[in-house]
C-alpha positions in Angstrom: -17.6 -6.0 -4.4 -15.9 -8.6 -6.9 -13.4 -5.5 -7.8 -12.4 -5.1 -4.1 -12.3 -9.0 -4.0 -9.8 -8.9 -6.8 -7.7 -6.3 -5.9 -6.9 -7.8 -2.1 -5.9 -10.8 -3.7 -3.2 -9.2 -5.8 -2.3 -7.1 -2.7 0.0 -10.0 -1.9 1.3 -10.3 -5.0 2.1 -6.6 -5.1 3.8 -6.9 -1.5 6.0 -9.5 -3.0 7.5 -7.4 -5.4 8.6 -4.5 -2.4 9.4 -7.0 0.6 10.7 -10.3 1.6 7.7 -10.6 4.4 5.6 -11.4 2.4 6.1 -15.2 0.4 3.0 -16.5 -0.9 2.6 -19.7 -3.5 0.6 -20.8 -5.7 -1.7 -22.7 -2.6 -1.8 -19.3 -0.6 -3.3 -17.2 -3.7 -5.8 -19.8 -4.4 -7.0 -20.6 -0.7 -7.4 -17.0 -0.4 -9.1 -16.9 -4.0 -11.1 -19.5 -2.5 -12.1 -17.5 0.9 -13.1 -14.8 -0.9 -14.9 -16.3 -4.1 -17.1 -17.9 -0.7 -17.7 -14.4 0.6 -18.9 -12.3 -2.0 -20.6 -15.2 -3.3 -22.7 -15.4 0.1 -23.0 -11.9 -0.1 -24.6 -11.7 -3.6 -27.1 -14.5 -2.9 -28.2 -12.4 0.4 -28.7 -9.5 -1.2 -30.2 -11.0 -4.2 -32.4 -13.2 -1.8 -34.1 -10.3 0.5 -34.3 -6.6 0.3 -34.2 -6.7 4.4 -31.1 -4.5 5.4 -31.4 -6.5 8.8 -31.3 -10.3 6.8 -28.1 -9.1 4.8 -26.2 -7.3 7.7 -26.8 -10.6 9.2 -25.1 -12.9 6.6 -22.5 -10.0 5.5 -21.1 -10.5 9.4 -21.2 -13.9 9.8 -19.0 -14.3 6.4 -16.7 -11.6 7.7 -16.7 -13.6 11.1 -16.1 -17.1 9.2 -13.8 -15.3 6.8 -11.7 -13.8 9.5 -11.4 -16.7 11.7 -10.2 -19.3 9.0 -7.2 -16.3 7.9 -6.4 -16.1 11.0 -6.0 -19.7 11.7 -4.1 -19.8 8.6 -1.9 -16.7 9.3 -0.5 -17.3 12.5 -3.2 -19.8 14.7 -5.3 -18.7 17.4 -3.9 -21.5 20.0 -0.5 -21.0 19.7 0.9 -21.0 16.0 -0.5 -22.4 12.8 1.2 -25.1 13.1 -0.6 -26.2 16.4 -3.4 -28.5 15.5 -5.3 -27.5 17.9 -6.3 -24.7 15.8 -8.0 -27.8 13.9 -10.8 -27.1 16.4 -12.4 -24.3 14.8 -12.6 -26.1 11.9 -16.1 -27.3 14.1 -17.1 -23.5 14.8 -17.2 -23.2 11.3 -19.2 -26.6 10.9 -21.6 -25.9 13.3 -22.5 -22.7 11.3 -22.7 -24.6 7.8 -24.8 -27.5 9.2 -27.2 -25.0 10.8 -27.5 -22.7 8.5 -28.3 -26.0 6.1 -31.1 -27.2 8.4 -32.4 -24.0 8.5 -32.5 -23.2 4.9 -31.2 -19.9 5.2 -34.1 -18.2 6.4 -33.8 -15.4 9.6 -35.3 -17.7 12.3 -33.3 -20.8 11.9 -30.0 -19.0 10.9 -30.3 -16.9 14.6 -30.3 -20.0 16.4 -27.6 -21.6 13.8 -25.6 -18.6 15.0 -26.1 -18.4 18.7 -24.7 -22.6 18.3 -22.1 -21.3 16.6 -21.0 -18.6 19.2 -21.4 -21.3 22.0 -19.4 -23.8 20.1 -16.7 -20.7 19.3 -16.6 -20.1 23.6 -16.4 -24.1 23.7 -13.5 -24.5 21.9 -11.5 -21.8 24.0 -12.5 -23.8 27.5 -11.3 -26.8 25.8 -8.3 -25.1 25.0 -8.2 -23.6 28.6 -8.4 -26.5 30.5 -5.9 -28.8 28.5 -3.5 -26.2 28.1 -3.3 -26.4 24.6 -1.0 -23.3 23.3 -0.3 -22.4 26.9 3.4 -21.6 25.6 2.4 -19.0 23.0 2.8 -15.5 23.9 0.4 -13.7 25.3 -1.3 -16.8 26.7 -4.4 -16.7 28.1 -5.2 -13.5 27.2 -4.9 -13.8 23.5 -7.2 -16.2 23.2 -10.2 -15.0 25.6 -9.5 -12.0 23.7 -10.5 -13.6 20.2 -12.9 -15.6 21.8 -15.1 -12.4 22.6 -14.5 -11.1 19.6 -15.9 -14.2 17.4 -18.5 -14.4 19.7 -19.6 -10.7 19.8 -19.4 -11.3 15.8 -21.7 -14.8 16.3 -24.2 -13.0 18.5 -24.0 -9.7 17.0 -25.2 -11.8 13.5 -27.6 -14.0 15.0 -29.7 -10.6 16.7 -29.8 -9.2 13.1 -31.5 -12.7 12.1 -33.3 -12.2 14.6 -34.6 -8.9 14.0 -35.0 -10.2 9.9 -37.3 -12.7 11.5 -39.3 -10.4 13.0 -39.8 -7.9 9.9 -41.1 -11.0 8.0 -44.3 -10.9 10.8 -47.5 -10.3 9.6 -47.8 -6.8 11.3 -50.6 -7.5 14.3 -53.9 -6.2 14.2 -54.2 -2.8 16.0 -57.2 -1.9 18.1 
């Protein structure tokens, strides 16, 4: 995993040397450092925190899902361009996830309902955006973002039923008859 990690960051770096598309810094290579030194780190502690194939399929797509959303916002924005702070808003998605996945100490139960908050904070964002209009000059407005929006959310959900079912394997098994 820290092999893959290493080699997309110098994909950039590569790109640079073959096209003027791509111009990263100094900043870009060590935000995206930073992004994914956060993943695989939350990876490894999954896996080394539970065998359950349902607990780390849980956390490995709600760091792809956190991981994606803040590239993108990064890239290009998701309401309007990058540049539109508006796009400042997810910033609270992201929160929302931290703070509950805090509270809940990481374990399946508490991290499904940290992740259902987080897919309704992700949907809130977008009717916020909706009704004030924010990026309504972007292309592909409004269908870009209600687009996004049910990706991120499919993502947040999708994550919080494999918490969910984590939970459930940690059960006692009931008493049969």
């Amino acid at each position: 995993m820290w092999a893959g990690a290493a080699v997309l960051l110098l994909l950039p770096l590569v790109a640079m040397q073959f096209t003027d598309e791509v111009d990263w810094d100094e900043a870009d290579f060590l935000v995206f450092g930073a992004m994914l030194v956060s993943a695989c780190g939350g990876l490894e502690r999954a896996a080394r925190m539970t065998s359950s194939i349902a607990y780390r399929a849980a956390m490995g797509v709600a760091l792809a899902a956190a991981f994606i959303l803040v590239w993108m916002n990064l890239a290009v924005g998701i309401i309007g361009s990058e540049d539109n702070p508006a796009n400042l808003m997810f910033g609270a998605v992201l929160a929302v996830g931290i703070i509950g996945a805090a509270m809940a100490r990481l374990r399946p139960r508490g991290m499904a309902r940290a992740l259902l908050a987080t897919a309704l904070a992700q949907s809130s964002v977008t009717v916020i955006a909706l009704i004030a209009g924010l990026g309504s000059t972007g292309p592909g407005w409004p269908g870009g973002i209600l687009s996004l929006t049910g990706f991120f959310t499919a993502l947040w959900v999708g994550s919080a039923l494999l918490f969910r079912k984590a939970a459930r394997e940690q059960l006692p098994a009931a008493a049969s008859p």
